[in-house]
C-alpha positions in Angstrom: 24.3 20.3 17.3 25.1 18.7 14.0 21.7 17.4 12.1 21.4 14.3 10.4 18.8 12.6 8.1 18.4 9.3 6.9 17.5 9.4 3.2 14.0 8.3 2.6 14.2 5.9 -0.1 16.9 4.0 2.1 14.8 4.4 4.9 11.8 2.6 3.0 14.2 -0.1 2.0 14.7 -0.8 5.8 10.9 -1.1 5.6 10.8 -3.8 2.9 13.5 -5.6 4.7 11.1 -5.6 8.1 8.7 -7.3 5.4 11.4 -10.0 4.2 11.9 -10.7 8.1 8.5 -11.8 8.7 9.0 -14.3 5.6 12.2 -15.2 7.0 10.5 -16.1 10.6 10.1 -19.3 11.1 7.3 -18.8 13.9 5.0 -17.3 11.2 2.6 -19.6 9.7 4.1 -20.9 6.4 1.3 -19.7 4.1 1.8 -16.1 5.4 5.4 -16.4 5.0 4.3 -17.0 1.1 2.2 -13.9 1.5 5.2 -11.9 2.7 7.2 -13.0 0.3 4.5 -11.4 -2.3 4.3 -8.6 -0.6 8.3 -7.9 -0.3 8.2 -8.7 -4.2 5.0 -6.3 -5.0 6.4 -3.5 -3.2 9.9 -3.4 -4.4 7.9 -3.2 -7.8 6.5 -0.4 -6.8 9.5 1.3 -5.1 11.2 1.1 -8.5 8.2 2.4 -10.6 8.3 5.3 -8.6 11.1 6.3 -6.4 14.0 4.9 -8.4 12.4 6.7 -11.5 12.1 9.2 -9.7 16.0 9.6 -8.8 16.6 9.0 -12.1 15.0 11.6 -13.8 16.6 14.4 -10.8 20.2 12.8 -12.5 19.1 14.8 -15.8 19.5 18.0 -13.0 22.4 19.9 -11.0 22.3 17.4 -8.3 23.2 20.1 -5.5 20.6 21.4 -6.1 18.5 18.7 -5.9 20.1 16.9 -2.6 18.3 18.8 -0.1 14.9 17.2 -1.3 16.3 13.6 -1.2 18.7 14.5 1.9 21.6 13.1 -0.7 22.6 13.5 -4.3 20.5 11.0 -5.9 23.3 9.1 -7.9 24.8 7.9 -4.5 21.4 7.2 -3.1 20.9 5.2 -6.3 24.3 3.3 -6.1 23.0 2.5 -2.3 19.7 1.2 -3.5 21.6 -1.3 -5.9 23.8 -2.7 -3.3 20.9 -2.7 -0.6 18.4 -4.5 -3.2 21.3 -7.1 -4.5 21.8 -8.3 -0.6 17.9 -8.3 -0.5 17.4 -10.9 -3.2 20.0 -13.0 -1.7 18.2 -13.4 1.5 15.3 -13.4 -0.8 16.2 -16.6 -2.7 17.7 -18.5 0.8 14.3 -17.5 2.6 12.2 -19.4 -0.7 14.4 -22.3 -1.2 13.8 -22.8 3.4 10.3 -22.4 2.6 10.6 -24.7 -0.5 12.2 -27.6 1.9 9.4 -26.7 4.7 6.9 -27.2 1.8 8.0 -30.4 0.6 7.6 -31.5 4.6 4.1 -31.1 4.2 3.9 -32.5 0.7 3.2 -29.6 -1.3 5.6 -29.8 -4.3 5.9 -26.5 -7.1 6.9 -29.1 -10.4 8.2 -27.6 -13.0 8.5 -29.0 -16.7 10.9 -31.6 -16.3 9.8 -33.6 -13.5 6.3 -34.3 -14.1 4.5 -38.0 -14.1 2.8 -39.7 -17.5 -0.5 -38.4 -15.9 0.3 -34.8 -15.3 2.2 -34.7 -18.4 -1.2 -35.3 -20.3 -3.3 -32.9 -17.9 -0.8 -30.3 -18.7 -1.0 -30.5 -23.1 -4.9 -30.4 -22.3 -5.0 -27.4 -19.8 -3.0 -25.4 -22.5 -4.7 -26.7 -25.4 -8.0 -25.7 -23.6 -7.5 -22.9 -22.0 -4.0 -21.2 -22.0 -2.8 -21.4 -25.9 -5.2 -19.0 -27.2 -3.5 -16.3 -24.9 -0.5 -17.3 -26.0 1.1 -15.3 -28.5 5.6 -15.6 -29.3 7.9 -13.0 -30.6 10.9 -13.3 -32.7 13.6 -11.5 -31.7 16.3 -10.5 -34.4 18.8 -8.5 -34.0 17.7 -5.4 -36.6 13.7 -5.7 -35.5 12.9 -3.3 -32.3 11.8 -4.4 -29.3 7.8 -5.0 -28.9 6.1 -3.1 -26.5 7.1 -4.6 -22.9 4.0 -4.2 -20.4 5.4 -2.8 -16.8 3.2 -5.3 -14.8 3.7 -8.9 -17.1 6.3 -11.6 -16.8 8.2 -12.5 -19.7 9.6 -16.2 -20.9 13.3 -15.7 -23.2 12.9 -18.8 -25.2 16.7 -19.8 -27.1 15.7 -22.4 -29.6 18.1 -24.6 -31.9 18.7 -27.5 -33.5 20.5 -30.6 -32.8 22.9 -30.8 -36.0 22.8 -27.1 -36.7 26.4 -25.5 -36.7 25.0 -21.5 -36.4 23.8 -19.7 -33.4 20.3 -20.2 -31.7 17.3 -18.5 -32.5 15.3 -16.1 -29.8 12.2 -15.3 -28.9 9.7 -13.7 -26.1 6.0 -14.7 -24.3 4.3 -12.6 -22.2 2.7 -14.6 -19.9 -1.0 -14.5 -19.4 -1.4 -14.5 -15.8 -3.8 -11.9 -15.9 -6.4 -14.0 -17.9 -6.0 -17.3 -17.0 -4.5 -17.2 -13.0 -0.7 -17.7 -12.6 -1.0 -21.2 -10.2 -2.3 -24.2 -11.5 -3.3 -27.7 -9.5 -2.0 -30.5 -10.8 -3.8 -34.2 -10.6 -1.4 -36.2 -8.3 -1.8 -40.7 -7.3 -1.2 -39.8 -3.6 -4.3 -38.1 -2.6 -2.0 -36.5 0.8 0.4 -34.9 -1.9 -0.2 -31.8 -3.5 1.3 -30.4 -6.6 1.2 -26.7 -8.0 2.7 -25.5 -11.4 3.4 -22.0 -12.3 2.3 -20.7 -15.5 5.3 -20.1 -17.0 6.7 -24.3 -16.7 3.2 -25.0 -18.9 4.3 -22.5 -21.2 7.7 -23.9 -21.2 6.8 -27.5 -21.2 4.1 -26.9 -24.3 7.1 -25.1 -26.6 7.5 -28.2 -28.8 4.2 -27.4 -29.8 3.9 -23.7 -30.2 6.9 -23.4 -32.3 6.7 -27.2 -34.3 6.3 -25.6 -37.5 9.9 -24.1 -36.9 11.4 -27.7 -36.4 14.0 -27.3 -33.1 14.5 -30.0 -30.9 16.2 -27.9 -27.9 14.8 -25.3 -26.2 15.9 -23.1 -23.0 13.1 -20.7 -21.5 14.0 -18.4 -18.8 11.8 -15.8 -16.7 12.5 -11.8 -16.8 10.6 -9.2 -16.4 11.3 -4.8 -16.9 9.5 -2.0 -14.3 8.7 1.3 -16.1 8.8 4.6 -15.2 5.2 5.2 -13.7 5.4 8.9 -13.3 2.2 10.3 -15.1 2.9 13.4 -17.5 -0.2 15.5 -17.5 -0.2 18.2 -20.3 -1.4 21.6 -19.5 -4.0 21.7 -22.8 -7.0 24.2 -21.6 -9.2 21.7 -24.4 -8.6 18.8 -22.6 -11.0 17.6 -19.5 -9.1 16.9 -16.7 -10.5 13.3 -17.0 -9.5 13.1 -20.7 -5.3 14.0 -19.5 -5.8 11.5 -16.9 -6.6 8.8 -19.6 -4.1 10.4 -22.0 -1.6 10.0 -19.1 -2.3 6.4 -18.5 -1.4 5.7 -21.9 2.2 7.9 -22.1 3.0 5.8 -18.5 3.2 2.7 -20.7 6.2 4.1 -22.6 8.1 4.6 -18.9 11.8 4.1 -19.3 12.7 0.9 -17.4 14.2 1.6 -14.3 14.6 -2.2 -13.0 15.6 -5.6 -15.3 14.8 -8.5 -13.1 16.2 -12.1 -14.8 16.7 -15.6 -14.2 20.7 -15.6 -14.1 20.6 -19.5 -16.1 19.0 -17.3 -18.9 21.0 -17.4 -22.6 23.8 -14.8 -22.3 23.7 -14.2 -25.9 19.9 -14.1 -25.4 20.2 -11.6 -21.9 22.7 -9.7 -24.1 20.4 -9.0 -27.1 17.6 -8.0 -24.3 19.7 -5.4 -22.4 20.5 -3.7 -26.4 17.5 -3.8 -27.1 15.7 -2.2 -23.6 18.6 0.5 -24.1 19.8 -0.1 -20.6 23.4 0.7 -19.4 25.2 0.1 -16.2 23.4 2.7 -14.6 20.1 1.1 -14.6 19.6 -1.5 -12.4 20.2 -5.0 -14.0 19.3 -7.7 -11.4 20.0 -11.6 -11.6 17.6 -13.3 -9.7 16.5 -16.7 -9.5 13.8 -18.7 -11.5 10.8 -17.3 -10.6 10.0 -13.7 -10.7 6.7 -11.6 -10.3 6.4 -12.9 -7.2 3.8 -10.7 -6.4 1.1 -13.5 -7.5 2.5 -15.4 -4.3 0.0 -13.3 -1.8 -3.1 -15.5 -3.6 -1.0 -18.7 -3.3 -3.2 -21.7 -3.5 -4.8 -22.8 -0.5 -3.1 -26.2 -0.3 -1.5 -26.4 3.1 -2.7 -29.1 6.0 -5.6 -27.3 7.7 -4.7 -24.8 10.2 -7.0 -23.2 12.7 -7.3 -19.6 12.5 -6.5 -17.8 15.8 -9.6 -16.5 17.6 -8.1 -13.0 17.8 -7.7 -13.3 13.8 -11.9 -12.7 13.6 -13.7 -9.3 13.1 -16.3 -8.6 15.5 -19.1 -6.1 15.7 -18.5 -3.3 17.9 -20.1 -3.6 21.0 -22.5 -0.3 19.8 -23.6 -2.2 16.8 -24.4 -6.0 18.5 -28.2 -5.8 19.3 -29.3 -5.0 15.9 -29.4 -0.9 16.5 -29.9 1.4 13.5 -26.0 2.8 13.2 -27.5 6.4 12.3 -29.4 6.3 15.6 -26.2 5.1 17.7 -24.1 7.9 15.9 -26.7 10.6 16.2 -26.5 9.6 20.0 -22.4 9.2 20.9 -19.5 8.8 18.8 -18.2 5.8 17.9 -14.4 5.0 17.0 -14.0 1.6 14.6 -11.2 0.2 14.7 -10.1 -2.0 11.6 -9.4 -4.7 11.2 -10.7 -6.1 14.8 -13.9 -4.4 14.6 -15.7 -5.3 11.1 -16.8 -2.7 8.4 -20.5 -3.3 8.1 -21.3 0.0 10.2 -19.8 2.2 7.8 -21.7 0.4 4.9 -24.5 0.5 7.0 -24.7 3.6 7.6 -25.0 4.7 3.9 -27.2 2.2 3.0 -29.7 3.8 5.8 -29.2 7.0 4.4 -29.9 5.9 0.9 -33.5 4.4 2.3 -34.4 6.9 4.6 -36.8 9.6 3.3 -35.5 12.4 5.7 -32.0 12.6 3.8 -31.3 14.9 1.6 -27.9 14.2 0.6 -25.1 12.3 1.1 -21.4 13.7 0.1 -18.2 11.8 0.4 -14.7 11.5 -0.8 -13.2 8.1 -2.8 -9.5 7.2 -3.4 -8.7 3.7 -3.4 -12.6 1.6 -3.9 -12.7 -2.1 -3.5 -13.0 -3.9 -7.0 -16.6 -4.8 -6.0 -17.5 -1.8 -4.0 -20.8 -1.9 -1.5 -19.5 1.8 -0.9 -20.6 2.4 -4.3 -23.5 0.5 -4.5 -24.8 2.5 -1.4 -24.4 5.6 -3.1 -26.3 4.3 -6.7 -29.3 3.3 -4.9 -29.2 6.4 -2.8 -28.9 8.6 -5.9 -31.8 6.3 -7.2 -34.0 7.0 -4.3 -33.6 11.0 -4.7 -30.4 11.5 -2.7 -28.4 14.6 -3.8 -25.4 12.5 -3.4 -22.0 13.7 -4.7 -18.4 11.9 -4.5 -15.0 12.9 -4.7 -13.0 10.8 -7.0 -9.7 11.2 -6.9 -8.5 10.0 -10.6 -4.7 10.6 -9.3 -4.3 8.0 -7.2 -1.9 6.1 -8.2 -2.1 2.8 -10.2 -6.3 3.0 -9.3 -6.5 5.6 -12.0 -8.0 3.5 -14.4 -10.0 2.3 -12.2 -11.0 5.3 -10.8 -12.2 6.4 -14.2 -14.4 3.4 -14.7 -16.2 4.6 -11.2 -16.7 8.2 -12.8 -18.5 6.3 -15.6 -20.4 4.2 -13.6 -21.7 7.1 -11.3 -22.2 10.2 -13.7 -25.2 8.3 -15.5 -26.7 7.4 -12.1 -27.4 11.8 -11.7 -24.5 11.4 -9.2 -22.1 14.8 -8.9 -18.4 12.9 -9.3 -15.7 16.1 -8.2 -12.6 15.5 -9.1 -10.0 18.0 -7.2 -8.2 20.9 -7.6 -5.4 21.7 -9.8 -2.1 20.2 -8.5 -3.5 18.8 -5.3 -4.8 15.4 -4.6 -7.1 15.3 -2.3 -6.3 12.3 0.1 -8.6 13.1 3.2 -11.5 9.8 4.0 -14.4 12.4 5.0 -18.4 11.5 4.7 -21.0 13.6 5.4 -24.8 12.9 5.5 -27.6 15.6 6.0 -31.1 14.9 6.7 -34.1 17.1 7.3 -36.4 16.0 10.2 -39.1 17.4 12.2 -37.8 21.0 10.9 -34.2 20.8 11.6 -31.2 19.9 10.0 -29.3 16.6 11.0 -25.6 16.0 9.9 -23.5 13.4 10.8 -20.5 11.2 9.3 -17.6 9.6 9.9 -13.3 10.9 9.2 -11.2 8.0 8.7 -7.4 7.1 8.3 -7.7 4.9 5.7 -9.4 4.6 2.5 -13.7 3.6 2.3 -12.5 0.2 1.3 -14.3 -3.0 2.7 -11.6 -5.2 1.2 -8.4 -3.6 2.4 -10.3 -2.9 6.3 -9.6 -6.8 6.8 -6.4 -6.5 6.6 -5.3 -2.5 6.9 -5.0 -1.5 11.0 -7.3 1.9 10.6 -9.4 4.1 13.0 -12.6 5.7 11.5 -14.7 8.3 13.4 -18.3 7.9 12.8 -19.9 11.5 14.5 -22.6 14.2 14.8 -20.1 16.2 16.6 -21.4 19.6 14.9 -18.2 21.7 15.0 -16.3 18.5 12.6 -19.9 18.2 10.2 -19.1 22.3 10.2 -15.9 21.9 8.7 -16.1 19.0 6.4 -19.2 20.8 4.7 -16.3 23.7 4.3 -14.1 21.3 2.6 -16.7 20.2 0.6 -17.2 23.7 -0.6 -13.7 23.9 -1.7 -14.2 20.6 -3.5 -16.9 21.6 -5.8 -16.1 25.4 -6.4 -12.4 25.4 -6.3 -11.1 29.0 -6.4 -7.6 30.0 -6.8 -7.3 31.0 -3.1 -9.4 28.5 -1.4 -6.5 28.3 1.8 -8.9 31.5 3.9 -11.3 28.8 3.6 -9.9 26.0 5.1 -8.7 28.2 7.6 -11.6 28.6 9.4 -12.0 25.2 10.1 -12.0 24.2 14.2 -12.0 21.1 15.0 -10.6 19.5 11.2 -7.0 20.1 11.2 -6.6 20.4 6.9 -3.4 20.2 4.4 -2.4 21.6 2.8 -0.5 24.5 5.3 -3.1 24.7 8.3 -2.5 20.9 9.7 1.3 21.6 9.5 1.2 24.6 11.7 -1.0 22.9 14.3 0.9 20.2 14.5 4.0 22.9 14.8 1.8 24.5 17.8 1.7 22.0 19.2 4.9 20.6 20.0 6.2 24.4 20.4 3.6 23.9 23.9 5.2 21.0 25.0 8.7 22.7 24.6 7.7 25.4 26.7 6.4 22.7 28.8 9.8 20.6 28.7 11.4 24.2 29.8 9.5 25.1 32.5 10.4 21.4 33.9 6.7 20.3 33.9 5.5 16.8 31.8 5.4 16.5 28.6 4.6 13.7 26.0 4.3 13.4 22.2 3.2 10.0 20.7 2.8 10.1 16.9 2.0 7.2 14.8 2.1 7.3 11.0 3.3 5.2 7.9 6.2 7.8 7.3 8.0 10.2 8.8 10.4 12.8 6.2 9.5 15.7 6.1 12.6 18.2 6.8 10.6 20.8 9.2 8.8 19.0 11.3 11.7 16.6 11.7 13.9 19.6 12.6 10.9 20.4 15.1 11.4 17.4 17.2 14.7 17.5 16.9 14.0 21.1 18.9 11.7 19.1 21.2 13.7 16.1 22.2 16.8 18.7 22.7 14.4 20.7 25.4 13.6 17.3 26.8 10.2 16.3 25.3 9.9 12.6 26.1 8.3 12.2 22.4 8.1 8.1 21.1 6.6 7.5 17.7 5.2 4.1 16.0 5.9 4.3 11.9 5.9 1.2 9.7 8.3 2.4 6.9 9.8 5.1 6.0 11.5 7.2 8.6 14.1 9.7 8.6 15.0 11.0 12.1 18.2 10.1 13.8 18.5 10.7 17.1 21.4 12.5 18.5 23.9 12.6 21.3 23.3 16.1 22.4 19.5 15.6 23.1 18.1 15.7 26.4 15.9 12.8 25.7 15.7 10.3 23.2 13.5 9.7 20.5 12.0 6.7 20.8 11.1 4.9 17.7 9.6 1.6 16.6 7.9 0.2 13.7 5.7 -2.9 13.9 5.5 -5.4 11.0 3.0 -8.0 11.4 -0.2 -9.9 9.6 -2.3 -6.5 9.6 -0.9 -4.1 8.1 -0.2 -0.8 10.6 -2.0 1.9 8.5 -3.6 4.2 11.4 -2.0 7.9 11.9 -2.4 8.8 15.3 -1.2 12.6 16.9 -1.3 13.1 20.9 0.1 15.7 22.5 0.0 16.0 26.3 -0.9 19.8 26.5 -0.6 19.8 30.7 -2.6 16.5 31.1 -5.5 18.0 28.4 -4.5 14.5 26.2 -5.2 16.6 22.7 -5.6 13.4 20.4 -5.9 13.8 16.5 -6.7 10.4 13.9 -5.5 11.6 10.6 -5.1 10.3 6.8 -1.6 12.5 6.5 1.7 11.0 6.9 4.5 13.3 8.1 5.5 13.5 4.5 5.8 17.1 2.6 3.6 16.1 -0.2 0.6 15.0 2.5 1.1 18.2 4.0 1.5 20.8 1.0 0.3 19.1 -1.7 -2.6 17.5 -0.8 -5.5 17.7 0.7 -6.0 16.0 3.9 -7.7 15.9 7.2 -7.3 15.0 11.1 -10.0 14.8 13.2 -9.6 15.9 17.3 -11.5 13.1 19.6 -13.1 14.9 22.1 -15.1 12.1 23.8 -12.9 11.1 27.1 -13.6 7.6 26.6 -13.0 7.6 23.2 -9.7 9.5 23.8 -8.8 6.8 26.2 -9.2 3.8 24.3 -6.9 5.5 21.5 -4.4 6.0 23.8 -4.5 2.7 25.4 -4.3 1.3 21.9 -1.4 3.5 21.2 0.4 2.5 24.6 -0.2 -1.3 23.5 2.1 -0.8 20.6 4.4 1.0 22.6 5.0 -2.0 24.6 5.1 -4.7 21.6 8.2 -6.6 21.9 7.4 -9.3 19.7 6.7 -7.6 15.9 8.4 -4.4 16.9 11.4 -3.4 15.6 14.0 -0.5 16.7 14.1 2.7 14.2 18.0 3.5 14.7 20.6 5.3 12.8 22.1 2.1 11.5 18.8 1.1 10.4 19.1 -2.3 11.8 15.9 -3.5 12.1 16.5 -4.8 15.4 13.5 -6.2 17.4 13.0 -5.2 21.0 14.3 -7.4 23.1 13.7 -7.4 26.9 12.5 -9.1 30.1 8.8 -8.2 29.9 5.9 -10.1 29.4 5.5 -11.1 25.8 3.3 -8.4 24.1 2.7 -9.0 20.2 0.7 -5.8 19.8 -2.1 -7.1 16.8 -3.0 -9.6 19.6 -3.2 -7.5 22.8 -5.4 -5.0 20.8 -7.7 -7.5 19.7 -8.0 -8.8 23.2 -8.2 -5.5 24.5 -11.6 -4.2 22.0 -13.3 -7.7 22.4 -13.1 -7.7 26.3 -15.3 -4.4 25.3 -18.0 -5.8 24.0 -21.1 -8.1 25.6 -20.4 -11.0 27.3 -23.5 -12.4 25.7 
């Protein structure tokens, strides 16, 4: 049987694409086709950052040698990226200038320097004299001064300034634009009260340069939007001196002077002007150099103003309290009774912040332990674990200072909590720990109470209402049992720490011991398939790449495992001819965004269900440390799987994960079922009908 692979940065572009498609839909609501359009934009930032650099930097090696990692040499994968991303800024630019036109229908105008009334004109010299000027700050650009420091993350103006009657060439120059300080939209004053007007930044900048350069005396000017995405790999040096907090910082600083991998312009720009910028970045035709249209960093778009004719937000849009948590019951009570599954974002968060408030009040606990990668800006996680510390709470939290782009964040936490007597870990040596683990202990009427909750996704409130997540809140002793052993690893890493982990039950841990369950597993439902009897594999995740386990269902579908999988991006499987049954595949793109990792196997009608925060990637499953949890409750095991089975049967958002990487949505003569919707339904008929 010959094997194939789709290679995973291609695959992830497929993703993004799924993401333009929701912008491109006119069915979907037009300020969330604004907010896809951001988050197409924010994510191909990120892609570049990362995964581009990355291929770039495996170039400097033997590439055969280096294909089987990337499932293609790199150089053609990066040619293919170029092409792939060119096509997706053409759809790109068609899909804003629709939604442009569709604006304008509801009287919602973007001006831009050049068509603005007497009044606005006024309101806009104020607004920068008041409050944008002073973070305003021009650069010359001549041909034998280097370039100034470029920041990854900022949008740049190229101004080309001349004068009238002056026979030599144009003079240049560059402003960052300071988004980041004083907001990137701006509301305009407008006669008709039913018309709204927005301006971007960048137009007031451009529309003030008479001013900011009048000492200079030009009477024509030409601004143009670009922007450059570094490198963001992080080099950590190996000095025994140095803290491991103290290289994180030190690499925070060494990722500013990233190589560009990406040049993003407006194609009206200067060309003498975009000439002296691509000398002066040092890129060559290998990098990629990307006309665009005016308006770039369109990330900002996902916190567009709120300027659109009212709109009523769908029902099924609104968090409610899981029917456990509705009369007012203490959550450590409930959990210490049942276990309870969360599911984000339909059922809200407050039970999980609940819960670690009560522990921080309650004089029985003794300590509260818990791991952190991604915090909310303003996190009540946090402040739950301050006052806990405060009130005597042996509290200790795992801060993972490698996650990426929330390092610096993450290293403002580890401030914050080491002067509150709080025990911050952070890791071992070459392994992020990714796994979403709490664990609470508490000493009453002479025994010892543990409880806690696993999730999928990070202890965030913010993300949770919008990320689709399961989270586990249990007393389930054999799980408390193995998280403490985790723990234990955590705060007394040793060398070989793997026997360890090992020993855990009913935690299924990475790295090594979750891959060969996993591979257990589907060996059983081979032997299964073989022996003619049922079989089923469901797995939901964000990505599916890695080489062995894809190689393992490839084993499985070629016995005849019926095996179906849900993953929103990247995915490299292809199914094949020769197998006996189909992989079936799907990836759902909608307003929440599908985060959950799911694992059930049908182990002769025992349903063996794992909720996990590892992605079927190699570096989730050697490199880091993660965790799945096994649901044992029946009912809880149930409403997973009828969950799971929902998605299955979304022909709406869903889209088919084919060799040709399509992105076809499922078409058919069902009943309509957009899965975000039917889940809601499903978990509120749950609850009271009080």
């Amino acid at each position: 049987m010959s094997l194939h692979f789709n290679p995973r940065d291609i695959t992830w572009l497929a993703f993004n694409e799924r993401v333009l498609q929701e912008a491109m839909d006119e069915k979907v609501p037009l300020h969330l086709r604004i907010r896809f359009l951001g988050i197409f934009s924010n994510n191909l930032d990120e892609f570049f950052r990362v995964r581009v650099a990355g291929l770039k930097r495996a170039m400097d090696f033997k590439e055969k040698l280096i294909a089987e990692s990337f499932y293609q040499p790199p150089s053609k994968i990066l040619q293919n990226i170029n092409e792939i991303v060119i096509k997706h800024q053409q759809n790109f630019d068609k899909t804003w200038k629709k939604i442009l036109s569709e604006m304008a229908d509801q009287k919602v105008f973007i001006k831009n320097s050049k068509n603005l009334t007497a009044k606005q004109k006024e309101f806009v010299r104020t607004y920068f004299d008041e409050v944008v000027e002073a973070n305003v700050i021009p650069i010359l650009l001549h041909e034998n001064t280097p370039m100034p420091y470029m920041r990854d993350k900022s949008l740049y103006l190229g101004v080309a300034m001349r004068k009238k009657d002056w026979q030599y060439s144009s003079n240049y120059a560059i402003i960052e634009i300071p988004s980041r300080f004083v907001g990137r939209f701006v509301l305009l004053p407008t006669e008709n009260p039913e018309e709204k007007n927005v301006m971007l930044l960048e137009d007031v900048i451009t529309f003030n340069l008479p001013h900011i350069f009048s000492y200079f005396g030009y009477d024509e000017f030409a601004a143009n939007a670009f922007k450059v995405t570094k490198d963001a790999e992080m080099d950590l040096d190996n000095d025994i001196k140095t803290n491991f907090a103290e290289k994180i910082e030190k690499g925070i600083k060494n990722r500013r002077k990233g190589k560009p991998t990406r040049f993003v312009f407006d194609k009206d720009i200067d060309k003498a002007l975009l000439e002296l910028l691509i000398r002066k970045l040092n890129l060559t035709k290998k990098d990629s150099i990307i006309p665009g249209g005016k308006i770039h960093n369109f990330k900002h778009f996902m916190d567009f103003p709120d300027v659109f004719e009212s709109y009523e937000k769908p029902v099924e849009r609104t968090s409610f309290s899981h029917p456990a948590f509705e009369h007012g019951e203490r959550v450590t009570d409930v959990i210490l009774a049942k276990d309870i599954l969360l599911t984000f974002p339909y059922h809200k968060y407050n039970p999980v912040i609940d819960l670690l408030r009560e522990a921080a009040m309650d004089p029985d606990v003794k300590s509260i332990q818990i791991t952190a990668y991604r915090l909310a800006s303003s996190s009540k996680i946090i402040n739950a674990l301050i006052y806990a510390a405060r009130n005597g709470k042996d509290v200790t939290v795992m801060l993972e200072l490698q996650a990426r782009f929330d390092e610096e964040s993450n290293l403002k936490w580890k401030e914050m909590l080491e002067p509150e007597g709080i025990t911050v870990l952070v890791g071992i040596p070459d392994k992020k720990v990714h796994a979403k683990l709490c664990i609470i202990k508490k000493r009453a009427q002479n025994k010892t109470l543990q409880y806690g909750f696993v999730s999928t996704g990070n202890f965030n409130e913010k993300t949770a209402r919008i990320y689709g997540d399961h989270l586990l809140m249990t007393a389930d002793r054999h799980i408390m049992a193995d998280i403490n052993k985790v723990f234990n690893v955590l705060k007394k890493p040793k060398e070989d720490y793997l026997p360890i982990l090992k020993t855990c039950k009913n935690l299924l841990v990475c790295p090594q011991f979750m891959r060969e369950k996993i591979v257990h597993h589907i060996d059983k439902e081979i032997e299964e398939a073989k022996a003619g009897r049922k079989t089923a594999i469901i797995i939901k995740a964000n990505s599916v790449s890695d080489r062995a386990l894809i190689l393992k269902l490839y084993d499985a579908a070629q016995a005849g495992v019926v095996i179906k999988m849900i993953v929103r991006g990247i995915y490299c499987p292809v199914n094949q001819k020769e197998f006996q049954e189909k992989i079936k595949a799907i990836s759902i793109v909608d307003e929440y965004l599908e985060h959950a990792r799911v694992m059930y196997f049908y182990n002769r009608g025992a349903e063996d269900m794992y909720i996990s925060s590892a992605d079927w990637m190699t570096r989730n499953l050697d490199y880091r440390i993660e965790a799945s949890a096994k649901i044992t409750d029946k009912n809880l095991k149930k409403e997973l799987k009828d969950i799971l089975d929902i998605q299955l049967r979304d022909n709406v958002k869903a889209r088919i994960l084919d060799k040709k990487l399509s992105n076809e949505y499922i078409s058919n003569d069902k009943e309509d079922c957009r899965s975000q919707i039917e889940t809601y339904k499903y978990l509120k008929a749950k609850t009271s009908t009080k």
